[in-house]
C-alpha positions, -999 to 999 in steps of 0.1 A, spaced: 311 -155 -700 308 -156 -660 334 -182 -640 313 -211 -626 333 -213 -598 332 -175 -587 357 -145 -588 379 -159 -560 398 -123 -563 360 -108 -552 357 -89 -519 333 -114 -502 360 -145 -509 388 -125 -488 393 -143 -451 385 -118 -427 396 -139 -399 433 -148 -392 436 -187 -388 464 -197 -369 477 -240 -372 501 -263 -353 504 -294 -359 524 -322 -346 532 -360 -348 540 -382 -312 551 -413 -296 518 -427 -282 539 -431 -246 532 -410 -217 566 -393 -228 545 -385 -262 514 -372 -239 536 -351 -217 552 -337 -249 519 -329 -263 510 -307 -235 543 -287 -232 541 -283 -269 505 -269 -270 514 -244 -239 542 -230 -259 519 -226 -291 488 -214 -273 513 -190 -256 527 -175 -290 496 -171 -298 482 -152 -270 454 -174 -258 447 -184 -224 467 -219 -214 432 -231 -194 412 -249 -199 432 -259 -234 457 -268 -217 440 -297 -197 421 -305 -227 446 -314 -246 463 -335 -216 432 -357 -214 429 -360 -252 465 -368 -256 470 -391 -227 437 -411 -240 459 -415 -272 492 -426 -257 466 -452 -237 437 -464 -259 451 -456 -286 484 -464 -294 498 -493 -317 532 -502 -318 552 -479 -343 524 -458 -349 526 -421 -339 492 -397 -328 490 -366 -344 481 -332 -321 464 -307 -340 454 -271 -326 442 -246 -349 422 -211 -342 395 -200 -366 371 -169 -361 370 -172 -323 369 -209 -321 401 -231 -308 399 -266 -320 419 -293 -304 427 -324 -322 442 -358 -314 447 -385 -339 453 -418 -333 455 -458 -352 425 -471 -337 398 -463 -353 376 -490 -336 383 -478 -303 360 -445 -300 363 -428 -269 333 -425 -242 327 -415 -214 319 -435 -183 290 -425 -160 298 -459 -136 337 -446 -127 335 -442 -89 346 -410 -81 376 -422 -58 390 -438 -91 423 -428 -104 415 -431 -138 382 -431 -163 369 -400 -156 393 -375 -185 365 -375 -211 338 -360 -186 366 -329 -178 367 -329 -217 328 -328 -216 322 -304 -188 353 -279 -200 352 -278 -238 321 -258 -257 315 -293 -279 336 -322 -285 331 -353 -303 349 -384 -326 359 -379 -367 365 -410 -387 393 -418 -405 406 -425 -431 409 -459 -415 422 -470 -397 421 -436 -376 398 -419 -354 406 -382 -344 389 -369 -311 382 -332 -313 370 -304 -290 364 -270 -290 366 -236 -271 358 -201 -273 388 -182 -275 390 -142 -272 379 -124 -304 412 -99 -306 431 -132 -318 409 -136 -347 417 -105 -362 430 -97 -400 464 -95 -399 487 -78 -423 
């Protein structure tokens, strides 16, 4: 009799990729923002990737949490996580029904409003993931150098 669900112990069900995680929870103040990025430089660091343009990525991302996002005694989650040559950045915040976009009207002289188009321009995609309400996590992602995807022992 065969197992419906497969031989997980088969030789095409083994990772061959390493994937690497962090994952955080923050005060949605600038504090909280500021932490975010120091905290991703040191992971991304000890991980061997390249701080830009993740770095800045998550700045924006995180920055957009501590502003748009935040709600009184409700922390915003960084995630960062590295799977077969992809870095994904994740920021989870409490308001769901506040999705980010970006504003093609901000005069350029304008000191704020313009974070999601570096987003845009720098990251490969990006893009907004419901819930479970009431959250909203804005994500983006970047190719990141193949040696850190690597099986490791």
């Amino acid at each position: 009799m065969s197992d419906v669900n497969g031989d997980l112990s088969a030789p095409e069900n083994e990772l061959t990729h390493t994937i690497r995680n962090f994952t955080v929870l923050l005060s949605p103040t600038p504090r909280g923002a500021r932490l975010a990025r120091l905290l991703a430089r040191e992971q991304l660091r000890s991980w061997g990737l390249p701080l830009d343009p993740a770095e800045l990525i998550v700045a924006e991302l995180a920055v957009n949490a501590a502003t748009h996002g935040r709600v009184a005694g409700r922390d915003f989650r960084l995630t960062l996580y590295v799977v077969a040559g992809t870095l994904r950045i994740e920021v989870t915040d409490t308001r769901g029904d506040r999705l980010p976009a970006i504003d093609h009207t901000a005069p350029p002289d304008t000191e704020s409003g313009r974070g999601l188009l570096l987003v845009d321009a720098l990251a490969k995609r990006w893009g907004t993931a419901p819930g479970p309400y009431p959250r909203k996590t804005v994500w983006a992602e970047l190719k990141v150098r193949s040696l850190m995807c690597t099986h490791e022992t």
